[in-house]
DOLUM-26701 format. One record per residue: residue number from 1; residue in three letters; chain; x, y, z of N, C-alpha, C in turn. Coordinates in pm, whole numbers, plus 50000, padded with zeros to 5 digits. Atoms other than C-alpha are relative to their C-alpha. Last residue first. Layout:
N
SITE    k    r  c   n_px   n_py   n_pz  ca_px  ca_py  ca_pz   c_px   c_py   c_pz
SITE  NUM  ALA  A      X      Y      Z      X      Y      Z      X      Y      Z
...
***
This chain:
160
SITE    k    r  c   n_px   n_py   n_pz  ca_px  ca_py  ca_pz   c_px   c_py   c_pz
SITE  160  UNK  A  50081  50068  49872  64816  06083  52434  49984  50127  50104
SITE  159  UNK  A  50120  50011  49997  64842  06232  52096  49949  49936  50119
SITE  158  UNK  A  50073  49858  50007  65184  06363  52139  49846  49981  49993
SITE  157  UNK  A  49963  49930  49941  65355  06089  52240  49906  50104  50005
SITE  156  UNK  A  50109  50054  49914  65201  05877  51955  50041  50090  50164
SITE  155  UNK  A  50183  50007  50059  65359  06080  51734  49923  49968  50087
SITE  154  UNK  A  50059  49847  50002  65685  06078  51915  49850  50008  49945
SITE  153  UNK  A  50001  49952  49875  65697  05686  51929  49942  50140  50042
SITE  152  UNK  A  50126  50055  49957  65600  05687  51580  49963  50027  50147
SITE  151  UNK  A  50128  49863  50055  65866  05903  51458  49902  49922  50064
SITE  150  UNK  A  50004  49864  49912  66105  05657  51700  49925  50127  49957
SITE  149  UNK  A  50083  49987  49891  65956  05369  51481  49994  50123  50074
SITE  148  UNK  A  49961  50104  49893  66117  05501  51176  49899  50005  50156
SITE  147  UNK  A  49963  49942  49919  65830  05624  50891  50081  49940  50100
SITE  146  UNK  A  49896  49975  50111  65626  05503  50612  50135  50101  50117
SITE  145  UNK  A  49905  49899  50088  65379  05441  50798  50108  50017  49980
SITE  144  UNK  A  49856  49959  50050  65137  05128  50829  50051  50128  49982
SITE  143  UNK  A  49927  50054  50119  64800  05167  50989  50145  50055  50006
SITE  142  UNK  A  49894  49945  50054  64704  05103  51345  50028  50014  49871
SITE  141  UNK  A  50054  49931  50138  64424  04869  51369  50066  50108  49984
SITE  140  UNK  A  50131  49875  49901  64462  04786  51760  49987  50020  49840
SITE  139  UNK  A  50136  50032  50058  64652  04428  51635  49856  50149  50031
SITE  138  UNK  A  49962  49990  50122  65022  04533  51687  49821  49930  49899
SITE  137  UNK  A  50014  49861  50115  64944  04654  51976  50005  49979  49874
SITE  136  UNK  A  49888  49927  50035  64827  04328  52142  50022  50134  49917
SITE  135  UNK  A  49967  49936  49962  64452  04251  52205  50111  50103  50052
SITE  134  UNK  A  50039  49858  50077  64406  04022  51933  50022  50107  50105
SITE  133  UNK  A  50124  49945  49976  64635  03767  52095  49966  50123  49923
SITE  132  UNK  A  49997  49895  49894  64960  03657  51920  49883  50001  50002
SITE  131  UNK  A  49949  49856  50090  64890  03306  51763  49998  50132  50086
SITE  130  UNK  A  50139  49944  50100  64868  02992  51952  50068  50148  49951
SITE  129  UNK  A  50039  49982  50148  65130  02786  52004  49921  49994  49939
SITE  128  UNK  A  50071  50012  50024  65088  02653  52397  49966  49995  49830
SITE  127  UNK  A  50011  50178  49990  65354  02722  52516  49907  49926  49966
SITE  126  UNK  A  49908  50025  50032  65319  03098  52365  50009  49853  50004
SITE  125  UNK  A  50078  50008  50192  64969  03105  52446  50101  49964  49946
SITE  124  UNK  A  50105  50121  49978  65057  03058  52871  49990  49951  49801
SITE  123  UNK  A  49924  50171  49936  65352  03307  52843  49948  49854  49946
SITE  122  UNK  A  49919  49994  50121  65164  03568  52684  50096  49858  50015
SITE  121  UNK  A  50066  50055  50121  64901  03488  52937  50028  50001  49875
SITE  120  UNK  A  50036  50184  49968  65192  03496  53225  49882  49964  49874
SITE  119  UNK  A  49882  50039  50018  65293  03835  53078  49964  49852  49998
SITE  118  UNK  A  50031  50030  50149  64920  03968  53090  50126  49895  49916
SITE  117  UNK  A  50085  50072  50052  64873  03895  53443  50025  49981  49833
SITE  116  UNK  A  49996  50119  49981  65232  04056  53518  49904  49926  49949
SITE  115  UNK  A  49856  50031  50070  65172  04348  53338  49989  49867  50016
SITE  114  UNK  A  50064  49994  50131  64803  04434  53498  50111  49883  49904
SITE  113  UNK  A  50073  50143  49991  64955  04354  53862  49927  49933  49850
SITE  112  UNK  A  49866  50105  49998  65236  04618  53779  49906  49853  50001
SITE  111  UNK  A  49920  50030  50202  64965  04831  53633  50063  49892  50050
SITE  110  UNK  A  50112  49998  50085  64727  04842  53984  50096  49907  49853
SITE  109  UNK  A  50042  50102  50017  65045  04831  54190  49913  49955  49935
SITE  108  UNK  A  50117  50070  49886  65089  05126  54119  50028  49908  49969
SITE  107  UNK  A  50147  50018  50075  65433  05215  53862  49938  49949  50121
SITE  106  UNK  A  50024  49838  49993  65765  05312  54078  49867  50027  49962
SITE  105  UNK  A  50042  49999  49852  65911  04958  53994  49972  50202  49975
SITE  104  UNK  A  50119  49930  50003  65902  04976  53586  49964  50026  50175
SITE  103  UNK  A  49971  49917  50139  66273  04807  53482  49882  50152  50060
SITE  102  UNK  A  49889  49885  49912  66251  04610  53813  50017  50140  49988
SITE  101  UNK  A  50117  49947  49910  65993  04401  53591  50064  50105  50101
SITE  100  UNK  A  50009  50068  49911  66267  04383  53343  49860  50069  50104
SITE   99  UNK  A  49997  49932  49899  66252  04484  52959  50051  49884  50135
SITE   98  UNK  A  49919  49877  49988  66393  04339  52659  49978  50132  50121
SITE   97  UNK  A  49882  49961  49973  66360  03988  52760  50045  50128  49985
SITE   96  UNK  A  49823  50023  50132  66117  03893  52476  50099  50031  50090
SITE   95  UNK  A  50019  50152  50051  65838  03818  52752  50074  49999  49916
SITE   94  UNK  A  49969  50101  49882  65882  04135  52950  50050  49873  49960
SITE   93  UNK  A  49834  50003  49989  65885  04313  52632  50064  49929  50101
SITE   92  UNK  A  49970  50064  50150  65523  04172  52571  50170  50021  49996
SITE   91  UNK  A  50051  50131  49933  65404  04305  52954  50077  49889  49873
SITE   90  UNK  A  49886  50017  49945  65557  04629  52862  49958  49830  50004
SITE   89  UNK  A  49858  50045  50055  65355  04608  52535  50072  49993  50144
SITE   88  UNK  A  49998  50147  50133  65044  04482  52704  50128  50046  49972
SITE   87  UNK  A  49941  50101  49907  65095  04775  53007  49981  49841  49927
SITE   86  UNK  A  49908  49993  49930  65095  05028  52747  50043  49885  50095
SITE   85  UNK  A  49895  50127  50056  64807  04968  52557  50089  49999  50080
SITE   84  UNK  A  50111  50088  49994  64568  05247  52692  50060  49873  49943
SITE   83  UNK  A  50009  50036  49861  64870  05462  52774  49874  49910  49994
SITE   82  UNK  A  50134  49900  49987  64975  05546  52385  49955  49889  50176
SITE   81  UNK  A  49995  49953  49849  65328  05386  52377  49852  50103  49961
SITE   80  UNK  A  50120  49878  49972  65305  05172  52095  49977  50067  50100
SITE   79  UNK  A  49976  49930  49880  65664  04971  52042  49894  50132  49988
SITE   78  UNK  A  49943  50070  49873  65594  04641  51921  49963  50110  50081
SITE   77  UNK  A  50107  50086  49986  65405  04692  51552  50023  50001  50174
SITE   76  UNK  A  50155  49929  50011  65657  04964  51485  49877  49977  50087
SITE   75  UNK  A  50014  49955  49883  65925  04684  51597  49912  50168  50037
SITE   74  UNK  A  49999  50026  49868  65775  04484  51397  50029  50051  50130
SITE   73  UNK  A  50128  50033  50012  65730  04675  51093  49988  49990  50117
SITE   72  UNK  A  50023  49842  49956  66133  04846  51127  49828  49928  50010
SITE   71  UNK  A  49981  49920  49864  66227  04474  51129  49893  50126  50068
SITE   70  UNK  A  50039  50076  49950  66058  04354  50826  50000  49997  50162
SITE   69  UNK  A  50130  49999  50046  66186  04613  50617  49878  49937  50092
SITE   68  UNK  A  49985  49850  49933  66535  04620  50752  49821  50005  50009
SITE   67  UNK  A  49967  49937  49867  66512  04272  50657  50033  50069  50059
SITE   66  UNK  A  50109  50082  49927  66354  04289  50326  50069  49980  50156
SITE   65  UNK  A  50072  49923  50000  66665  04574  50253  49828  49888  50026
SITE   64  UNK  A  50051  49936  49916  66876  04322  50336  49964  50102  50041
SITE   63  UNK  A  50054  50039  49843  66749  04084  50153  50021  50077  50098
SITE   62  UNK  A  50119  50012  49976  66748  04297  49836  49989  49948  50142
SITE   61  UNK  A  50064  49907  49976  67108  04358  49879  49876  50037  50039
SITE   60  UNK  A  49950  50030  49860  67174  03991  49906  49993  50164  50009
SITE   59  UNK  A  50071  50082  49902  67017  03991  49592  49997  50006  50105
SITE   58  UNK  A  50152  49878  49962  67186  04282  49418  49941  49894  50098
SITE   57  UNK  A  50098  49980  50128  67528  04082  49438  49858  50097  50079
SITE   56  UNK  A  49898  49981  50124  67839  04089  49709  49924  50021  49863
SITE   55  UNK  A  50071  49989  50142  67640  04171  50002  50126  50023  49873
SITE   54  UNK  A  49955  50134  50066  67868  04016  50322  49888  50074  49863
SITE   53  UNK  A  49905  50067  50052  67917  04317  50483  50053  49899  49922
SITE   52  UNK  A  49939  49868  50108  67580  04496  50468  50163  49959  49947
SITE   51  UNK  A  50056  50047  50154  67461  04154  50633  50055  50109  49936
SITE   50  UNK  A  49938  50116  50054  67691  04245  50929  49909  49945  49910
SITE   49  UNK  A  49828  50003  49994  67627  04574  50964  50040  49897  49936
SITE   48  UNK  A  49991  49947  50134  67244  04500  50950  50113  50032  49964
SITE   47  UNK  A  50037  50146  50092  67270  04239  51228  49981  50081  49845
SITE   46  UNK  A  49925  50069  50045  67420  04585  51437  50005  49851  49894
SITE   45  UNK  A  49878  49928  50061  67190  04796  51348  50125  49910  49940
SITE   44  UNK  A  50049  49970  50167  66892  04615  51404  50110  49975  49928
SITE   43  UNK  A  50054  50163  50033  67031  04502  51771  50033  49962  49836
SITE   42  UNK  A  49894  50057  49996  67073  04868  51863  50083  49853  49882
SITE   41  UNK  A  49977  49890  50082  66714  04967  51760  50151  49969  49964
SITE   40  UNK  A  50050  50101  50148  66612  04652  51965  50047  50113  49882
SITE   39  UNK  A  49942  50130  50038  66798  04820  52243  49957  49879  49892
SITE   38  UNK  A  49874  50013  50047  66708  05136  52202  50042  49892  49964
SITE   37  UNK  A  50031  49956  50145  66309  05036  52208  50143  50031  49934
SITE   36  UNK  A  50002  50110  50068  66392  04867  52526  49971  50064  49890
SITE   35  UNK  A  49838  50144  49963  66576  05147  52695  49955  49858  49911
SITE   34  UNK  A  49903  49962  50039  66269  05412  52556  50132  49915  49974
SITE   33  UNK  A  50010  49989  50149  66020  05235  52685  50133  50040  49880
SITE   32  UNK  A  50027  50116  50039  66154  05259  53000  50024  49930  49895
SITE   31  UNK  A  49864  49981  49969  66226  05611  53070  50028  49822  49960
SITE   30  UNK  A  49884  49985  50083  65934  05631  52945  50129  50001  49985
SITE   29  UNK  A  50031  50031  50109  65745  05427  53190  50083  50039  49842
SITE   28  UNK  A  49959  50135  49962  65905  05580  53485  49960  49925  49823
SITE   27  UNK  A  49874  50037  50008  65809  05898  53348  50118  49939  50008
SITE   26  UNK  A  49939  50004  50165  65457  05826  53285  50145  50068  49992
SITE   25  UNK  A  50008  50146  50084  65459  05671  53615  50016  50022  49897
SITE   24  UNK  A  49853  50086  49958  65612  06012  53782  49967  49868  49971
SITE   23  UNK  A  49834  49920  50055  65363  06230  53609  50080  49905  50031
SITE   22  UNK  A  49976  49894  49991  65040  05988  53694  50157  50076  49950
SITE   21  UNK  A  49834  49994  49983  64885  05738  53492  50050  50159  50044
SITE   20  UNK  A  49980  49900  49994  64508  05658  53464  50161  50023  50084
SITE   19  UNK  A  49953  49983  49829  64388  05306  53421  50060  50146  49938
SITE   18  UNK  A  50040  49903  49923  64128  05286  53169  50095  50048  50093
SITE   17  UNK  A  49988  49872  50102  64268  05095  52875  49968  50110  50122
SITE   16  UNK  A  49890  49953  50046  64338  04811  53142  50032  50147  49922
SITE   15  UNK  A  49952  49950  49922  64019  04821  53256  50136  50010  50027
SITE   14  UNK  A  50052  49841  49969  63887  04778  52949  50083  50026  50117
SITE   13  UNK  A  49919  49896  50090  64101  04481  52903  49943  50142  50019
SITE   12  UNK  A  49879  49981  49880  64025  04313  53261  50052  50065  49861
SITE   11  UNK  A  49879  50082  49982  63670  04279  53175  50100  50053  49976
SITE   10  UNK  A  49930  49929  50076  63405  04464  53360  50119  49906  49936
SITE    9  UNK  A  50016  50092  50110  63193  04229  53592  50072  50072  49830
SITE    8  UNK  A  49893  50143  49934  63365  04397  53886  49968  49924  49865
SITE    7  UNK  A  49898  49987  50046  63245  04740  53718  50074  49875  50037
SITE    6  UNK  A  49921  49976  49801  62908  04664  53745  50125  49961  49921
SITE    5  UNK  A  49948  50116  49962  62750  04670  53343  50077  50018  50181
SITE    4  UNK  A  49864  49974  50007  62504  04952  53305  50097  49881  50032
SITE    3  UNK  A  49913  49899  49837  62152  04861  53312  50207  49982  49893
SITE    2  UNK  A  49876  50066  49991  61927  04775  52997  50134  50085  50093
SITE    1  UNK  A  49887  49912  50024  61582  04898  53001  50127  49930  50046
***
């Protein structure tokens, strides 16, 4: 008969999906989330401004409707707040700059140690040029919708 695995020999993604978040982390957290999800929201806006200014033919229309397109995916793909992912994307905004580790003080030490580990192996792959890991959000099997991230955000809000 086949035993249960010991939780030390557990690996460090499950026990990521597992950690358990109280009121004042998942409000630390969103309060978070939120600031870097503006600020790439921000960002959008403004680089879409300035392509909206220079379209003088359909083309340059088309592009930047493929880069709105391309955007809104990614940062879909980026910003999954369901709490079994959570400390990958902060750990992933860490690594684009749009959060700070400062950003999340208030979280256990448990997550903050989670973050960091995963930051430095986003780090490590990066220099390295390998491809995002499968265990990012933008690889959980999510499908596409038709929808701005911040519907997503909420959505996923509500199902956690």
């Amino acid at each position: 008969m086949a035993s249960l695995p010991r939780p030390e020999a557990q690996d460090p993604y499950t026990s990521m999906r597992d950690l358990k978040w109280s009121p004042a982390e998942k409000a630390i957290a969103r309060k978070a989330f939120e600031r870097a999800l503006q600020q790439d929201l921000e960002a959008v806006i403004r680089e879409a401004k300035k392509m909206a200014e220079k379209v003088a033919q359909p083309s340059d229309l088309w592009e930047l409707e493929h880069y709105l397109t391309q955007r809104r995916k990614e940062i879909d793909r980026q910003y999954d707040y369901r709490y079994s992912v959570l400390t990958v994307v902060f750990a992933s905004l860490i690594r684009k700059g749009r959060l700070r580790e400062e950003d999340l003080q208030g979280l256990a030490e448990e997550k903050l140690g989670h973050i960091r580990q995963m930051a430095q192996a986003l780090k490590s792959q990066r220099l390295r040029g390998q491809a995002t890991p499968h265990f990012l959000p933008n690889h959980t099997g999510r499908k596409e919708q038709d929808c701005a991230p911040e519907q997503h955000a909420r959505t996923r809000r509500k199902q956690e």
